[in-house]
N, C-alpha and C positions, 0 to 999 in steps of 0.2 A: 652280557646284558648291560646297560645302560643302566646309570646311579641315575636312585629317585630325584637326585637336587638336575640331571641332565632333564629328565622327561617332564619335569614340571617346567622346568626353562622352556620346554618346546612347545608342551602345552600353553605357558601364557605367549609367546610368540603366536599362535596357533589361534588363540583366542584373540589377541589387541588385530593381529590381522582379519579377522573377520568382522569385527565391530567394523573397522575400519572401509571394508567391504560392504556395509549394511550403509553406513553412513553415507558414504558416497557416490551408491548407485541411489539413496533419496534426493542428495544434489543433484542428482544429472537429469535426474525426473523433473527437477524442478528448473532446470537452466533450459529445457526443451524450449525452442527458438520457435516465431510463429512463422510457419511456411505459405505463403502467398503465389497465383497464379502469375504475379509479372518477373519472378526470381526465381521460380521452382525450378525448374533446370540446375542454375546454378547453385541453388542450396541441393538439389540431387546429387550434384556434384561432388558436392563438399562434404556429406554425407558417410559417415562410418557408422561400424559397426558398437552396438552398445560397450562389446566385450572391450574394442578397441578403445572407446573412449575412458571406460573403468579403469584398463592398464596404464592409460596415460596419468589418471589422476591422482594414482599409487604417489608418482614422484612429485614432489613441492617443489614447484621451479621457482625463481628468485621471482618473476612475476605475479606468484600465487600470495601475494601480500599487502590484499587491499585494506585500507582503513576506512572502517565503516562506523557515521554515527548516527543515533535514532533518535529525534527528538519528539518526545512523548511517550516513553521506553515503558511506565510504566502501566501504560492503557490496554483497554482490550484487545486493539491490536500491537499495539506495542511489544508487550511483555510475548507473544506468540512469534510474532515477525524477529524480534532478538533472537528467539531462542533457536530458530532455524537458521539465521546466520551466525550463531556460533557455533551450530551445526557442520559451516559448510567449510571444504579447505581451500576458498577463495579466498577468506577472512583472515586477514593477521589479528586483527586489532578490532574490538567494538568498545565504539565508548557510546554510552547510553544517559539521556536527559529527562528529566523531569521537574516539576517543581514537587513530588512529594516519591517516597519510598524506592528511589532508583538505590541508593546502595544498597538495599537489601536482595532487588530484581539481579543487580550485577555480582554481588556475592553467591546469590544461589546458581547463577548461569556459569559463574567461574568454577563451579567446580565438574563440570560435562569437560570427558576427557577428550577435547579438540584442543587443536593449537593454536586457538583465537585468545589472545588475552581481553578481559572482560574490564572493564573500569564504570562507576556510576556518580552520575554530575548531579549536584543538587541546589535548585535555587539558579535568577539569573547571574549571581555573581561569578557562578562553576560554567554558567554558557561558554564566554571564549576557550578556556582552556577543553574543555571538551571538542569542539571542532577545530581547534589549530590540527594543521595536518593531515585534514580528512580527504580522503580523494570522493567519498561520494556521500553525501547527507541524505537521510530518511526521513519525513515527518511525516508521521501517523497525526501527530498531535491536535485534539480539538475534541470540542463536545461532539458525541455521538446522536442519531436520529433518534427521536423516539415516534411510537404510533401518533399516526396522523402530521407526523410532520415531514418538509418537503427537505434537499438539499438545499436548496435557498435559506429553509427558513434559519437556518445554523450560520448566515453568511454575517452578521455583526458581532458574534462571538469569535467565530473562526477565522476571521478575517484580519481581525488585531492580532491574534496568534499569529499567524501567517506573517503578516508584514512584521511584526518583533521577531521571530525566530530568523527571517530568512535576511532581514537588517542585519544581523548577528550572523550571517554563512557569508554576507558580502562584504564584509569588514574582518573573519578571523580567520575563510577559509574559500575565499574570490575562486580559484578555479575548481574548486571541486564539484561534481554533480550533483545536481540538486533535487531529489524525486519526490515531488508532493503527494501524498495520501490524500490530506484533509480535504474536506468537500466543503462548500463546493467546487469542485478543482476549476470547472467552467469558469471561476473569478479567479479562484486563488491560485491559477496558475498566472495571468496578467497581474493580480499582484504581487506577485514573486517577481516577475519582471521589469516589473515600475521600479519595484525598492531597489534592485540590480541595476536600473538606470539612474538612480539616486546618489548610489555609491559610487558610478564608475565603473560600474567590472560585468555589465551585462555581456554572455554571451549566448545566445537563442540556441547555441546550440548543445549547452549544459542545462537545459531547465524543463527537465518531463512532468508532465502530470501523467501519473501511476493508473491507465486504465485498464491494468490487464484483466482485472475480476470480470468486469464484461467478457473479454476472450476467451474465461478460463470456462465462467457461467454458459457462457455460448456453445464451444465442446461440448461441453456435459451434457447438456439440452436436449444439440443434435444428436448427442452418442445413443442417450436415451429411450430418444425417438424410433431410430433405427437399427437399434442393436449393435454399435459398435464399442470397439475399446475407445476410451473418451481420449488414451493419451496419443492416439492417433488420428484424432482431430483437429483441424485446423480451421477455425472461421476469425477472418481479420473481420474486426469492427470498429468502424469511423464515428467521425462526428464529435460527440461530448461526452461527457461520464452522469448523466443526468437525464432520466424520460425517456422521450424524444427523441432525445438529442444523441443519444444512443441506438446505432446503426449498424444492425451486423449482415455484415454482404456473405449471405447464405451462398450465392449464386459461385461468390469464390472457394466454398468448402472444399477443403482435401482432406479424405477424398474425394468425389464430385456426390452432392447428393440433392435431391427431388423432391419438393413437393406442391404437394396442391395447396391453393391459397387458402381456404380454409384448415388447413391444416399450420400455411405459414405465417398466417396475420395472428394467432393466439401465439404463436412459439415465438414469435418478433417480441409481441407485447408481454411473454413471461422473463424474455430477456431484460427490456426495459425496468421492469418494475420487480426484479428479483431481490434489489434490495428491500423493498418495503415487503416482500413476503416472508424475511430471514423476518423484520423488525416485529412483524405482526406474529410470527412463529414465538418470539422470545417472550413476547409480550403476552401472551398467552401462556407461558412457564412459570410467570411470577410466582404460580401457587401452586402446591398439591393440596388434594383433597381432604378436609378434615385438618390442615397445617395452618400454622400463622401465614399470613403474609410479609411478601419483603415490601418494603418502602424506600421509597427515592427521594430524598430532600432536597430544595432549592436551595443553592445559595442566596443570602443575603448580608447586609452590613448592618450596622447599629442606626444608619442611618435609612436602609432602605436595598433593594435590589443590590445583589455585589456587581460588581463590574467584572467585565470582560479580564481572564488571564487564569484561566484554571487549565491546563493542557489535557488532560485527564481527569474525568470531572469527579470529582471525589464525591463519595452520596452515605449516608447514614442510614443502616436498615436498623429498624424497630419490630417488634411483636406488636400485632393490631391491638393488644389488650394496653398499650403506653397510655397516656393523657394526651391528648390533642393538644400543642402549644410547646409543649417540651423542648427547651434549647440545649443543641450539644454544641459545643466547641470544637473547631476544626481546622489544622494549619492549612489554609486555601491559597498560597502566595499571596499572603499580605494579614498584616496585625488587624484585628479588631474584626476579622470575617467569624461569621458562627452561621448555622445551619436551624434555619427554624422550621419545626417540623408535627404539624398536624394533619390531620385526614386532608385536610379540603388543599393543602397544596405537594400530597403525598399522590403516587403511582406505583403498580406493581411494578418491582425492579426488571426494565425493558435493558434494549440495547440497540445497534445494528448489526452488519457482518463483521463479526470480528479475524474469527477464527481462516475463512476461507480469502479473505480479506489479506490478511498476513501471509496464506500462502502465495497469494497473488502477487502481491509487494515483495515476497524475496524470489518471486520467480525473474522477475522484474529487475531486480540490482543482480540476480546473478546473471542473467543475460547482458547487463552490461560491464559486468567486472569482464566478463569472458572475451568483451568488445575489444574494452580497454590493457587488455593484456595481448592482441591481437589477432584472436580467432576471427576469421572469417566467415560471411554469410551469415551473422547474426542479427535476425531481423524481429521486432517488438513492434507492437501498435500503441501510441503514446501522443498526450495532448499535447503537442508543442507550439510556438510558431512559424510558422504557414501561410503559402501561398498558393497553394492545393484550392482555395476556394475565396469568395471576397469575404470571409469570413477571415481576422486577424491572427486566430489558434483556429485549430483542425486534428483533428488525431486521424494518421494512415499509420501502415507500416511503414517502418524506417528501417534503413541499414545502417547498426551502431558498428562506432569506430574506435580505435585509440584516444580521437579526440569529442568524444560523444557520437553527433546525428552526422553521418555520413554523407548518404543521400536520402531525401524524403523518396520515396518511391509511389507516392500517390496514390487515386484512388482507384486505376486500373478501368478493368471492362465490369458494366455495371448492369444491372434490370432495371426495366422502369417502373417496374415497383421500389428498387432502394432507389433511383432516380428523385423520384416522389416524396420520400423518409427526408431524403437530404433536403430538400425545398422547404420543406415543412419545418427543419430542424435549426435550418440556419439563423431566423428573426430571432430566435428564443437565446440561440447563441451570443447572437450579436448582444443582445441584451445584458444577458450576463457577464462576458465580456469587457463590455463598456462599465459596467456595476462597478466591477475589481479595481478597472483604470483610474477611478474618479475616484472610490474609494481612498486610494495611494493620493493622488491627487492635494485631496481634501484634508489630508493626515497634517498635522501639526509638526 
């Protein structure tokens, strides 16, 4: 027989291997590549078995040691998007940014037994040193939608964020990849790029806007529709990450799937506007029945409306039974901010997509860490730019590389129904677009 101190040795071997088995067949769910009718062949090609990819993953090759940072770490996507890439064993290194509560986000995520070490930045003076060395930057970071409001209408909040954070990735960490979250990406990916021509260090083809929640929305949709498994779904969607502008070429689904217009023109239109159905779902949860309500504060100053620079918009919930007028104090990045907070400029506590939001975004950098370590046939649909249309930025599939965008792969064989989607979608583009440009522009 075997001494108890051998079979517990084998037992926790037995066990950290299994975890380990758990964890990294969630990775690989999540690194699934999008498969496109102009490439399919060759990604058939390239093509293994789950079993075989899992075995591979077992081993930590010297490649598997990407540094990844999140700025906005500590938001609703933020704090969710961290925790699956500390999850994942692509990650050496996450260092995570905020203007309020990241040490505490990166103390709790440092103790998940992965091999990513965890670090938390706080305040712009901890910016530089949080991105020196990062091979690819995350930013969730920005006010989130609420009911009845558009991605635009977030575009003078968000957009200062934007151009400060990413001034800050072209000055401590010029070549690394740049994946913008924040909406609206239709601007805030052209202002990422102004500020990059600002400093010198633009290269088009390190600068994604993060559309995959469209692609991932889109699967699910069709899986829905037709009774499929959703993670074998494949529909690439062009165009913007906004409305419209939001274009999924059904006609390229793989598998190959069919419908009648009436059936395609509401599945189009629940793609497009799937965000505002999460926001309007959330916003209706503010309350249970017979319960207080939550409440949302505005910021303001001593002087009047706070200015732009909350990355994560910190909010004070109250019980409906408070005094209307009631002021709390709140470190908002910057002295003298306080939260004034009555009915008349209170909301039940809303949001947008967070949660599936975040999986989207580590689907997303893990498709490209896998690039950049040199897997093959890894292909993502992403707002970059583009010469796919007279449209400046354009989201196709792309084939990621070592050195980012490999080749754009375009927009393929099309309907003239998505023919139509595109024509319609491009002014709105242009517009936006051109917003971000002038924006940067006009900056001080």
């Amino acid at each position: 027989g075997h001494s108890r101190e051998a079979r517990w040795s084998r037992a926790g071997r037995l066990g950290a291997a299994w975890r380990s088995l758990e964890s990294l067949s969630y990775c690989q769910l999540l690194r699934r590549p999008v498969r496109t009718p102009p490439i399919s062949a060759m990604l058939s090609a390239l093509a293994r078995p789950a079993s075989a990819a899992l075995r591979r993953s077992f081993s930590t090759s010297a490649q598997n040691n990407a540094k990844v940072a999140v700025l906005g770490a500590s938001g609703g996507i933020g704090q969710p998007l961290s925790l699956l890439l500390k999850n994942s064993p692509l990650v050496s290194r996450l260092t995570l940014y905020d203007i309020a509560h990241t040490p505490g986000v990166a103390a709790d995520l440092s103790h998940i037994e992965t091999r990513a070490t965890v670090k938390g930045y706080l305040g712009p003076e901890q910016l530089p040193d949080c991105l020196k060395g990062c091979d690819v930057v995350v930013i969730p970071a920005g006010v989130p939608r609420k009911p009845g409001m558009t991605r635009d209408d977030l575009f003078n909040t968000n957009a200062t964020i934007v151009a400060t954070l990413t001034a800050a990735c072209a000055q401590h960490c010029p070549e690394a990849m740049i994946c913008i979250i924040a909406n609206p990406v239709n601007s805030t990916i052209p202002i990422t790029a102004e500020v990059f021509k600002k400093h010198g260090v633009y290269n088009p083809s390190k600068i994604f806007g993060v559309t995959t929640l469209d692609i991932v929305r889109a699967n699910t949709f069709v899986a829905e529709l037709k009774g499929l498994d959703p993670a074998r779904v494949s529909v690439p969607v062009i165009g913007g990450h906004a409305g419209k502008t939001i274009i999924p070429l059904v006609s390229q689904c793989t598998p190959k799937v069919d419908f009648p217009q009436d059936q395609l023109t509401p599945l189009i239109g629940r793609i497009q506007e799937a965000g505002t159905e999460v926001v309007k779902a959330k916003a209706g949860a503010g309350r249970r029945p017979g319960g207080p309500r939550l409440l949302e504060a505005e910021p303001k100053t001593r002087e009047g409306p706070a200015r732009s620079g909350s990355f994560s918009k910190p909010h004070v919930r109250l019980l409906d039974k408070q005094p209307p007028g009631q002021r709390a104090a709140r470190l908002a990045g910057g002295r003298g901010v306080v939260f004034e907070v009555s009915r008349a400029n209170c909301v039940p506590s809303a949001g947008s997509a967070t949660l599936s939001m975040a999986y989207a975004g580590a689907r997303f950098v893990f498709s490209l860490v896998d690039a950049m370590n040199g897997k093959e046939g890894v292909v993502e649909c992403s707002f970059v730019k583009s010469q796919e249309t007279d449209c400046p930025y354009f989201s196709t599939p792309l084939l990621l590389g070592k050195k980012g965008i490999e080749k754009n792969l375009g927009i393929g064989k099309i309907s003239p129904f998505e023919e139509k989607m595109i024509a319609e979608a491009i002014p709105e583009l242009k517009a936006s677009i051109k917003k971000g440009e002038e924006f940067v522009k006009n900056m001080k």
